[in-house]
C-alpha positions as a printed Julia matrix, in Angstrom:
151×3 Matrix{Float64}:
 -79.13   5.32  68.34
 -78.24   2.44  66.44
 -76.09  -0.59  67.82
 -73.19   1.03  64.83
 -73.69   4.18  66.15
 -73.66   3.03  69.72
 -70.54   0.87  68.78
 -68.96   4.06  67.69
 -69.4    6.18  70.5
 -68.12   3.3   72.31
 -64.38   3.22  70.09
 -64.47   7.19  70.02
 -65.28   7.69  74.11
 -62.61   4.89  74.62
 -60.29   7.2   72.03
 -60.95  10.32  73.77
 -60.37   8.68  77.14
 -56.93   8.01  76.67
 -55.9   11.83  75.0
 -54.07  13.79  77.28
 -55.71  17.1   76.4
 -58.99  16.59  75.03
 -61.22  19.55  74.02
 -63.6   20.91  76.28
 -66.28  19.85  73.88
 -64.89  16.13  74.14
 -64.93  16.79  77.71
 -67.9   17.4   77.57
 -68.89  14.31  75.47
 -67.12  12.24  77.8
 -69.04  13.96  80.91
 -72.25  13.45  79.06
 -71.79   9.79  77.94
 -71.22   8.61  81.37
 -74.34  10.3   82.81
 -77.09   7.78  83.38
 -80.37   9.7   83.71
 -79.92  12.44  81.56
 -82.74  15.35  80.84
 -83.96  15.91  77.24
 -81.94  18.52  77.04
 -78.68  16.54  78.06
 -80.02  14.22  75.68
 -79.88  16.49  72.83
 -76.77  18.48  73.98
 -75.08  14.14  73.64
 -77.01  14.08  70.53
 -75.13  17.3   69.14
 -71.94  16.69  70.61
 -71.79  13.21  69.07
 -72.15  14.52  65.31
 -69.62  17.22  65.95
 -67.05  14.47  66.88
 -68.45  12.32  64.15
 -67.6   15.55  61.87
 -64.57  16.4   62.83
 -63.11  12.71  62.82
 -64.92  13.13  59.0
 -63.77  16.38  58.69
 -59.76  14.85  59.59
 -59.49  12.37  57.54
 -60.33  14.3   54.47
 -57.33  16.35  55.4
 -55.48  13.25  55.66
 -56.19  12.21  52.77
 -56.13  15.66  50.44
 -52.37  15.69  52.29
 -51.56  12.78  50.91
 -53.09  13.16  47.43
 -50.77  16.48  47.4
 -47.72  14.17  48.67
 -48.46  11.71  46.09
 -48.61  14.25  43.2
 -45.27  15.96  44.52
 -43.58  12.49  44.4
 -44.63  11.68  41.1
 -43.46  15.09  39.81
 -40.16  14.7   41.42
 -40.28  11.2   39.92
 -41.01  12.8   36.71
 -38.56  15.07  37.01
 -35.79  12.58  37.7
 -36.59  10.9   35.02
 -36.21  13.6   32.5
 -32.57  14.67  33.81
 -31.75  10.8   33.99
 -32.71  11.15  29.83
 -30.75  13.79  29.37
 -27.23  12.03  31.0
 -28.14   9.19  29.05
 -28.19  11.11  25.81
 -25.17  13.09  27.05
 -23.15   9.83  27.54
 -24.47   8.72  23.85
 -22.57  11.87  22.46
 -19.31  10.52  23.87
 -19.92   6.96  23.12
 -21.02   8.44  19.38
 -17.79   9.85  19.05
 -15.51   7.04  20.58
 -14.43   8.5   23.56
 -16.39   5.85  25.67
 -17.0    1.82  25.09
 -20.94   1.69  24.53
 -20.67  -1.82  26.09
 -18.39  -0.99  29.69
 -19.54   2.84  29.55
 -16.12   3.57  30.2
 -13.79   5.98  28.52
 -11.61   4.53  25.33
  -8.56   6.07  26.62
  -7.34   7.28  30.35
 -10.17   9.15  32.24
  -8.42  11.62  33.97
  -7.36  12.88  29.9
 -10.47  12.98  28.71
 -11.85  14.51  31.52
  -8.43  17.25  31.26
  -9.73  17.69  27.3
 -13.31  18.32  27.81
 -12.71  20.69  30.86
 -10.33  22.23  28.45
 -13.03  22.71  25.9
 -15.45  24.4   28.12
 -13.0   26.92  29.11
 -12.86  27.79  25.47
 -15.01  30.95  25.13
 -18.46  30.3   23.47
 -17.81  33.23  20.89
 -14.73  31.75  19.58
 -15.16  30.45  15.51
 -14.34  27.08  17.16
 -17.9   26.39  18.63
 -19.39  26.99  15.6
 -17.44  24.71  13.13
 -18.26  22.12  15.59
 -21.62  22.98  15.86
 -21.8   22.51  11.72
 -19.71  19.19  12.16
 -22.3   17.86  15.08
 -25.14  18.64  13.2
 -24.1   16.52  10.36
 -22.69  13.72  12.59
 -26.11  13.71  14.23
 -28.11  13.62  10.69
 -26.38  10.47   9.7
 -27.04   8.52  12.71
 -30.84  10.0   12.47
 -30.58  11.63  15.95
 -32.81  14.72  16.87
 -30.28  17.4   18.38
């Protein structure tokens, strides 16, 4: 074994050590390790044991780290997807500052909040099939052409 190898075993025996359940193959390791005049086949049965270990502590991290490539990508998609809504307020609150209902410097209302907030839940209780919706549709659409906004 080489002195990193035998500096390994060293860190990983002292690891194991201090688990309070360790497998009965790291028992085993353990057991092994401590033996001073081992047989070839102890030998070998050390040799094997110590590659398992060094392929499961392998064999571990690469969970650790496909978990946190798949924690990473959910954060940025959630980051993504915060972003996107956060647009669309923004563009909702440039309607209302479009049509003077709220200072585009203080981003708050022209007039009292609690009337403006009293005429626009008015408004949506409107039903969407009254003529209503559609003349203000037409009127939008042509507000938004002159200021060279997509709808």
């Amino acid at each position: 074994m080489t002195e990193k190898q035998q500096q390994w075993l060293i860190d990983r025996l002292h690891y194991l050590r201090g688990l309070k359940s360790p497998s009965e193959q790291q028992r085993l390791l353990i057991l092994l390790s401590e033996t001073t005049d081992r047989t070839a086949q102890e030998e070998k049965t050390l040799s094997l044991l110590v590659n398992a270990e060094r392929s499961a502590v392998k064999a571990q991290e690469a969970r650790t780290k496909v978990t946190n490539l798949i924690q990473a990508e959910k954060r940025a998609a959630a980051k993504a997807a915060r972003k996107a809504r956060d647009h669309a307020l923004y563009q909702s609150a440039g309607l209302l500052i479009m049509t003077g209902l709220v200072d585009s410097q203080t981003g708050k209302p022209i007039d009292n909040a609690a009337a403006l907030l009293g005429a626009l839940s008015s408004l949506n209780e409107l039903p969407r099939d009254n003529p209503k919706w559609q003349e203000w549709k037409t009127r939008g659409e042509i507000l938004l052409e002159q200021k060279q906004i997509k709808p």
